[in-house]
N, CA, C and O atoms as a GROMACS GRO file, in nm:
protein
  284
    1UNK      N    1   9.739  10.923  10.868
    1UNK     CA    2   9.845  10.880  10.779
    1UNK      C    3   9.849  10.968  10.653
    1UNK      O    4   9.955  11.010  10.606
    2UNK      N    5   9.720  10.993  10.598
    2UNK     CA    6   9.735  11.082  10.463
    2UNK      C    7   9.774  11.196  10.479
    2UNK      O    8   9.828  11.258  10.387
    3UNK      N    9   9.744  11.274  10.664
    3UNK     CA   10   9.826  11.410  10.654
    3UNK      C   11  10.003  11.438  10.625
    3UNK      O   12  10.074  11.513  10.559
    4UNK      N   13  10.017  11.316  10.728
    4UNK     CA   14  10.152  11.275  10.703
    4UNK      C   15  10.209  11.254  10.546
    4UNK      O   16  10.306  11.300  10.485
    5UNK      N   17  10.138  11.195  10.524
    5UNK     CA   18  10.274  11.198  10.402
    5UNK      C   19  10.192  11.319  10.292
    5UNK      O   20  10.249  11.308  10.184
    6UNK      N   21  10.076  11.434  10.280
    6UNK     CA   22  10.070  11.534  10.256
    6UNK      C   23  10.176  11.558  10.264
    6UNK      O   24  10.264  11.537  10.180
    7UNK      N   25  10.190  11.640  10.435
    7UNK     CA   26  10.302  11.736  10.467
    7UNK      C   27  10.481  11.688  10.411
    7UNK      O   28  10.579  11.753  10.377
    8UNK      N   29  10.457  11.569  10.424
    8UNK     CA   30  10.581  11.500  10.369
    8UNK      C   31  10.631  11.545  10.206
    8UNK      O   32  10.744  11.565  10.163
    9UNK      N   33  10.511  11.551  10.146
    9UNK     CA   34  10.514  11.611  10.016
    9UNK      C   35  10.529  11.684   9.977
    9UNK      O   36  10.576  11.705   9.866
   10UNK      N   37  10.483  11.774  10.080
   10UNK     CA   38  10.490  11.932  10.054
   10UNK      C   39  10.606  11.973  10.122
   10UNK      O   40  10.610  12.094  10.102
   11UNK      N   41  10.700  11.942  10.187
   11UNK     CA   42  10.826  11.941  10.239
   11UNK      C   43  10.909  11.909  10.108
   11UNK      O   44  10.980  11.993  10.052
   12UNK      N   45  10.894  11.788  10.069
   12UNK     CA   46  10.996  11.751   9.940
   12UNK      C   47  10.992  11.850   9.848
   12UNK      O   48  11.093  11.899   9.800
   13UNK      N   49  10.829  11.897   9.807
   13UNK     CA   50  10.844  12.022   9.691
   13UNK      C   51  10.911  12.148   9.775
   13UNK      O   52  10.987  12.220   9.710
   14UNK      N   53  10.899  12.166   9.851
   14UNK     CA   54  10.966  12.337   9.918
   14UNK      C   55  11.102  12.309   9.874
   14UNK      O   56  11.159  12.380   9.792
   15UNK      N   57  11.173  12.172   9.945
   15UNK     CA   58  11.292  12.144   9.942
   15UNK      C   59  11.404  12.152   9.781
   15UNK      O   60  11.515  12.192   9.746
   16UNK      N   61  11.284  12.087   9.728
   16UNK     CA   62  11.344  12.073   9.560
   16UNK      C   63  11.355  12.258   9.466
   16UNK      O   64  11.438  12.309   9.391
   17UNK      N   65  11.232  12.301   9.522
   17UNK     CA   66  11.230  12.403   9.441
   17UNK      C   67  11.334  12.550   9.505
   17UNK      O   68  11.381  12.649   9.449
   18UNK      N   69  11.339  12.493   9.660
   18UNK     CA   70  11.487  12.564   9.748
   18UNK      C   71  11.631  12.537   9.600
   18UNK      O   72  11.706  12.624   9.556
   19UNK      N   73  11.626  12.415   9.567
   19UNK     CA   74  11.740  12.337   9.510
   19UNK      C   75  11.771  12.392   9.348
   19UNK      O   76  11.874  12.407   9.282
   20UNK      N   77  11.625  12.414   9.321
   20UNK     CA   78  11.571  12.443   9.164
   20UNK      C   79  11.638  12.643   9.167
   20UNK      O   80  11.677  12.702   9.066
   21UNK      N   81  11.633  12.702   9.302
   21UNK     CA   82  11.631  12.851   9.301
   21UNK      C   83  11.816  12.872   9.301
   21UNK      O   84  11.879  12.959   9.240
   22UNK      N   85  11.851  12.798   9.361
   22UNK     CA   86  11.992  12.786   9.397
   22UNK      C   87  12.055  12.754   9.290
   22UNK      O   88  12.172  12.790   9.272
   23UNK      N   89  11.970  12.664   9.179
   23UNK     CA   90  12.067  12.646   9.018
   23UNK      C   91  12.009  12.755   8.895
   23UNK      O   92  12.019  12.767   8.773
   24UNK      N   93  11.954  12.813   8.993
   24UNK     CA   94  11.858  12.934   8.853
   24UNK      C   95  11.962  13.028   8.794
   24UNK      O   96  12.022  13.099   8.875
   25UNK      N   97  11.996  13.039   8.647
   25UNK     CA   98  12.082  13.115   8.600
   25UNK      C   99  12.052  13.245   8.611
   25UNK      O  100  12.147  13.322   8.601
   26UNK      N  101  11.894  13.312   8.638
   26UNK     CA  102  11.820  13.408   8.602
   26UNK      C  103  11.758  13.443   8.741
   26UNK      O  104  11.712  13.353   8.811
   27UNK      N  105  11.754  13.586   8.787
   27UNK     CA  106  11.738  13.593   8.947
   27UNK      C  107  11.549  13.598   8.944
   27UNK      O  108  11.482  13.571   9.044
   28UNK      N  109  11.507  13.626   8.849
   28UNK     CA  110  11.352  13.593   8.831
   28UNK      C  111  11.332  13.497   8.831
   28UNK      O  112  11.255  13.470   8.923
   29UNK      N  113  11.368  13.392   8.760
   29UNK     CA  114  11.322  13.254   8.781
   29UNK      C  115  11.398  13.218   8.926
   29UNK      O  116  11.343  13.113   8.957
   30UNK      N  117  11.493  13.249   9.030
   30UNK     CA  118  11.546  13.183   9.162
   30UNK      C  119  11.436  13.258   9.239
   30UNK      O  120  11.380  13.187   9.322
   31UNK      N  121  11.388  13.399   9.230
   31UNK     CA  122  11.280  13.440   9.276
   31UNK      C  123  11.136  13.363   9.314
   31UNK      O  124  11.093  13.337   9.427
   32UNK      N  125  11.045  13.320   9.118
   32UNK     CA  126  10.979  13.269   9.150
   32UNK      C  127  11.012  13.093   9.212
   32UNK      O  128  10.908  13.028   9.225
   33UNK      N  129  11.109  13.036   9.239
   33UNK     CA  130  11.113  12.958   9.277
   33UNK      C  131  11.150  12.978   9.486
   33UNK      O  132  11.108  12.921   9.586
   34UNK      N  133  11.222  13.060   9.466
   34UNK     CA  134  11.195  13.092   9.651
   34UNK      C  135  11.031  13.053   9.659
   34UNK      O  136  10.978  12.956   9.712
   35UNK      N  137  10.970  13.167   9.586
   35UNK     CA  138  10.802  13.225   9.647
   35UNK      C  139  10.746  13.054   9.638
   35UNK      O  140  10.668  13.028   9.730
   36UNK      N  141  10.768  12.962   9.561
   36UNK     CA  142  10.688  12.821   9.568
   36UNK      C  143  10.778  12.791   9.656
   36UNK      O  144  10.726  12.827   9.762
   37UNK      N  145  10.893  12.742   9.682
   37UNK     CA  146  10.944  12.711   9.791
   37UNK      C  147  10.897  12.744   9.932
   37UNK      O  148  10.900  12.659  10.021
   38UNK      N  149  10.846  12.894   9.954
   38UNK     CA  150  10.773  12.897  10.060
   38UNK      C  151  10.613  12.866  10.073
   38UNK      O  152  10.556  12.844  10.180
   39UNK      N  153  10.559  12.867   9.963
   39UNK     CA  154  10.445  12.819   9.974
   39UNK      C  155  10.408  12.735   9.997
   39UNK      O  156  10.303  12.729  10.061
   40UNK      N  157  10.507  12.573   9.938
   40UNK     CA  158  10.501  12.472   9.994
   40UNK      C  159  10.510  12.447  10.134
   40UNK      O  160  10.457  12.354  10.195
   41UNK      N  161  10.580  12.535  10.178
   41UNK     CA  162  10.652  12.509  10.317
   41UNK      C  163  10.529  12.578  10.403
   41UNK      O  164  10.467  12.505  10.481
   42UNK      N  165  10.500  12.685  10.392
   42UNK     CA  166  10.364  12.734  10.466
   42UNK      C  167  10.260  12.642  10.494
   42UNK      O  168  10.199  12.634  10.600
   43UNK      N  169  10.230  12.530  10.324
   43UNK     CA  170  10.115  12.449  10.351
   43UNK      C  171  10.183  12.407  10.459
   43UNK      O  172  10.165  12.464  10.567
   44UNK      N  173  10.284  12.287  10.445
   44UNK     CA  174  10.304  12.161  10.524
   44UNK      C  175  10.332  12.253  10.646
   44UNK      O  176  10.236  12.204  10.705
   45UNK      N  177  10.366  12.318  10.710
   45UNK     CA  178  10.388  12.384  10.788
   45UNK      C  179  10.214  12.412  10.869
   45UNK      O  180  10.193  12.447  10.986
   46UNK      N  181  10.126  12.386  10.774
   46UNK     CA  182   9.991  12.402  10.829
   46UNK      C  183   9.936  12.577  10.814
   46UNK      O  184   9.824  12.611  10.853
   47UNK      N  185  10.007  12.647  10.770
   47UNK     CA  186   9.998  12.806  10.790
   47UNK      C  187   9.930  12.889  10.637
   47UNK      O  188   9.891  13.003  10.612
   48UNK      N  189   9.941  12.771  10.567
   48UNK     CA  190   9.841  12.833  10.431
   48UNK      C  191   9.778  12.688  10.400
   48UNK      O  192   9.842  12.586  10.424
   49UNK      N  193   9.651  12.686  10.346
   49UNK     CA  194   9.585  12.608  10.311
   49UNK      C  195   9.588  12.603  10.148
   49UNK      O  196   9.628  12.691  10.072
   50UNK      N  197   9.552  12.516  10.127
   50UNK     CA  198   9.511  12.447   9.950
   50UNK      C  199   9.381  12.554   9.963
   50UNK      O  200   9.307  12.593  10.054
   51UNK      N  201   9.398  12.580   9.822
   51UNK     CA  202   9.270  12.607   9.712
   51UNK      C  203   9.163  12.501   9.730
   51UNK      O  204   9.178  12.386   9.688
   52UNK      N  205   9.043  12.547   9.799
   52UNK     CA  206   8.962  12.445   9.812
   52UNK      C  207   8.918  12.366   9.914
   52UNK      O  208   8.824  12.287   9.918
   53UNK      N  209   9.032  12.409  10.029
   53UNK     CA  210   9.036  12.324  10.122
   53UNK      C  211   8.913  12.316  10.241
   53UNK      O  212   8.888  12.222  10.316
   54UNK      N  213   8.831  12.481  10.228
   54UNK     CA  214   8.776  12.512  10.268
   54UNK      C  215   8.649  12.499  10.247
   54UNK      O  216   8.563  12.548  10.321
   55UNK      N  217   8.620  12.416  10.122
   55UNK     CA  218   8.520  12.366  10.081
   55UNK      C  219   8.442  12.432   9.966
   55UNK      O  220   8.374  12.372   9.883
   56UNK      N  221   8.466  12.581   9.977
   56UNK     CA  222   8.434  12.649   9.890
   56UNK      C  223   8.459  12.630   9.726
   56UNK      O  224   8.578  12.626   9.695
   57UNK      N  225   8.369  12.620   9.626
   57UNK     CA  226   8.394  12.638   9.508
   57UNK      C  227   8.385  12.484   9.468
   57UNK      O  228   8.364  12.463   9.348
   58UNK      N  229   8.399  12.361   9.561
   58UNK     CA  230   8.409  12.260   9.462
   58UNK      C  231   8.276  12.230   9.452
   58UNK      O  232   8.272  12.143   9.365
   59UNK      N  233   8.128  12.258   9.502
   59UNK     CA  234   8.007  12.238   9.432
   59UNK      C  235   7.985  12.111   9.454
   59UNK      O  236   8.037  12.045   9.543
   60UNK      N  237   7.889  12.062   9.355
   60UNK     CA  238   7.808  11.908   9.318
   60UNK      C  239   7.917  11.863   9.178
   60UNK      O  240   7.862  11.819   9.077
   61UNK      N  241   8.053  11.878   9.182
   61UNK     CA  242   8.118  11.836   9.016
   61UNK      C  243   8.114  11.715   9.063
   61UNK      O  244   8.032  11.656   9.133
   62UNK      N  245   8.261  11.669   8.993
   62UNK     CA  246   8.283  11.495   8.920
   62UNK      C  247   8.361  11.440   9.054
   62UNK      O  248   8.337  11.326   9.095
   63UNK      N  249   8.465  11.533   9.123
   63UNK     CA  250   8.544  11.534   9.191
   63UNK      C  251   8.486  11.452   9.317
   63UNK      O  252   8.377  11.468   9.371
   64UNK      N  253   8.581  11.366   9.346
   64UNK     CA  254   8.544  11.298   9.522
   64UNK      C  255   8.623  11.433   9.562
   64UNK      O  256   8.706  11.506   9.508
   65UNK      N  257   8.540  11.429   9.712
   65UNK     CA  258   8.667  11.530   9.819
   65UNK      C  259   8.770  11.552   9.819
   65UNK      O  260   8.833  11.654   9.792
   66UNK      N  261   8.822  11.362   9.880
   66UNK     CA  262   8.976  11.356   9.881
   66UNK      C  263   9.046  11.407   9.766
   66UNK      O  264   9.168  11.417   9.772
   67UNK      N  265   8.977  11.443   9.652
   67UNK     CA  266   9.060  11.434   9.515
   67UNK      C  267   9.159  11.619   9.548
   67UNK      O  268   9.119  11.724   9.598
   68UNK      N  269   9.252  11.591   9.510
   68UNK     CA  270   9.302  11.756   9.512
   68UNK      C  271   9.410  11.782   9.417
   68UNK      O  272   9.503  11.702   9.412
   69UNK      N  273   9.408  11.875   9.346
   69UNK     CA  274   9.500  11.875   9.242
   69UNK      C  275   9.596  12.029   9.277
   69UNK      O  276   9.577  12.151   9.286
   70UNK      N  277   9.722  11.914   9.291
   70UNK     CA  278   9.846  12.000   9.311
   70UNK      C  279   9.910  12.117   9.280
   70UNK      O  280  10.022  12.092   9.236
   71UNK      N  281   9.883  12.255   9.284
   71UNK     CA  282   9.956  12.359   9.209
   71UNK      C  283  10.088  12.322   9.194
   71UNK      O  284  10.166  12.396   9.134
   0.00000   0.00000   0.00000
């Protein structure tokens, strides 16, 4: 269930920031909003992973596992 609505999430951000590139007055800012638009879409798509996901780098900190903080 938690992948699900992950990917669900990460669908809504691709989608919004698709929406965010399309009202950009400035072709740099519709730019960097494509490049998060696909990044989102890669995660949920399963084809790029989270920072971290791999286990690497989060150590003995404060953090539970599940915890993950959103770029």
């Amino acid at each position: 269930m938690r992948e699900i609505q992950s990917r669900d999430y990460f669908v809504r951000r691709s989608e919004e920031e698709r929406t965010a590139a399309e009202q950009a007055r400035d072709e740099r800012a519709a730019q960097s909003h494509r490049e998060l638009a696909d990044h989102y879409r890669n995660i949920a798509e399963g084809s790029e992973e989270l920072p971290g996901d791999d286990g690497a780098g989060w150590g003995d900190g404060t953090l539970a596992k599940e915890f993950r903080i959103v770029p």
